[in-house]
C-alpha positions in Angstrom: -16.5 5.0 -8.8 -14.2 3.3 -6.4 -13.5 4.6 -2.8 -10.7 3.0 -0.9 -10.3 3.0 2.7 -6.6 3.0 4.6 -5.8 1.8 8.4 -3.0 0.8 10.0 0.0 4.1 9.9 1.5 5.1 12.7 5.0 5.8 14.4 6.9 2.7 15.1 10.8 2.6 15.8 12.9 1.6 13.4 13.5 -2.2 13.0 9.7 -2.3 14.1 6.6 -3.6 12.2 3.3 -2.1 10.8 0.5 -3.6 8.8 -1.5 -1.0 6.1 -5.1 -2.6 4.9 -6.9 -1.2 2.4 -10.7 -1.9 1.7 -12.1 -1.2 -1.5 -16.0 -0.7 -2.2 -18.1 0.2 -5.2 -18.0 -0.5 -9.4 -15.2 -3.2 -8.6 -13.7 -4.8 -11.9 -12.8 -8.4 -10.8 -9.4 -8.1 -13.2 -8.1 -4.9 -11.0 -4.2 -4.4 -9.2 -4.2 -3.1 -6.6 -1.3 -2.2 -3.6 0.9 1.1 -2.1 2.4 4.1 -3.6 4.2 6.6 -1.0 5.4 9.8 -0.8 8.2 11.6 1.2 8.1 15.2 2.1 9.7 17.1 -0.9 9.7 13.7 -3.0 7.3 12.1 -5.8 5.1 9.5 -5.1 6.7 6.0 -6.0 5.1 2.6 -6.1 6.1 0.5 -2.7 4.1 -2.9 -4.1 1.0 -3.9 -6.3 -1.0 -7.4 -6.9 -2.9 -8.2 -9.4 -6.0 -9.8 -9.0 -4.4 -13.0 -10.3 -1.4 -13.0 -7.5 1.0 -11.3 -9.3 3.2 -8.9 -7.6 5.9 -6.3 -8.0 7.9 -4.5 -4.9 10.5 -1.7 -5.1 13.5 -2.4 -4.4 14.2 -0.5 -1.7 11.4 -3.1 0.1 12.2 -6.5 -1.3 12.3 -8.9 1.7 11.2 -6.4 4.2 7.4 -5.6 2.9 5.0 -8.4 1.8 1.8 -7.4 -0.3 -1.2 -9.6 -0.1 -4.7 -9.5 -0.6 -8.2 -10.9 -0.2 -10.3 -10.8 -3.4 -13.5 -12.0 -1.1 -13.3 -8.4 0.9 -11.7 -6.5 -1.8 -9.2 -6.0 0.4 -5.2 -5.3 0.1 -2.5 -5.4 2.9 1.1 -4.2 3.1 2.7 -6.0 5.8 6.1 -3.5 6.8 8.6 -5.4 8.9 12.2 -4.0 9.3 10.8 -0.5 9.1 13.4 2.2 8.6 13.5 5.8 9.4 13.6 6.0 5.5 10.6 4.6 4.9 8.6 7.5 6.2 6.2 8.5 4.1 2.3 8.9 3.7 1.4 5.7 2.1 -1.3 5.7 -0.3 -3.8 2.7 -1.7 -4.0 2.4 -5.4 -6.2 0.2 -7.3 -6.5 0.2 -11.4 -9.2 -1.3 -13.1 -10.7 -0.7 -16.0 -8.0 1.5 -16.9 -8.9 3.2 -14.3 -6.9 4.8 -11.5 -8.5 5.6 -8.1 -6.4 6.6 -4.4 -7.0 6.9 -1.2 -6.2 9.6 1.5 -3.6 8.4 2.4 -1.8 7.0 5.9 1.0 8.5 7.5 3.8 6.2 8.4 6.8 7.5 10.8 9.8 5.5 11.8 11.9 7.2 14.2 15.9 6.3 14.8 
């Protein structure tokens, strides 16, 4: 079992900034990806970024030079640094990790970005 652990949502104004961390603890796989899905009200959940363990890293489109993804491997720990927030980008935001073929997710954090 893995648990993860979200901080950082909030309401911020758009063109504002917010930083998401997400701690993971328990039967940690060292090869693992993890990052941020989120979902809008009425809307699926879609992937925002992942890293892989080895620094690889994928962002939606919709994020590319606004978000940055990084991690520390030491704390088991990922981060989703939001700059140039949008009122668009409101969503709960949740931490994923996969390892093992394994899928685990957290609550969630709510993210608001007002106009």
């Amino acid at each position: 079992q893995v648990q993860l652990v979200e901080s950082g949502g909030g309401l911020v104004q758009a063109g504002g900034s917010l930083r998401l961390s997400c701690a993971a603890s328990g039967s940690i796989f060292s090869i693992n990806t993890m990052g941020w899905f989120r979902q809008a009200p009425g809307k699926q959940r879609d992937l925002v970024a992942h890293m892989d363990s080895s620094g690889g890293t994928n962002y939606a489109s919709s994020v590319k030079g606004r978000f940055t993804i990084s991690r520390d491997n030491g704390k088991n720990t990922v981060y989703l640094q939001m700059n140039s927030l949008k009122p668009e980008d409101t969503a709960v935001y949740y931490c994923h990790y996969l390892g093992r073929g394994m899928n685990y997710w957290g609550e969630g954090t709510l993210v608001t970005v007002s106009s």
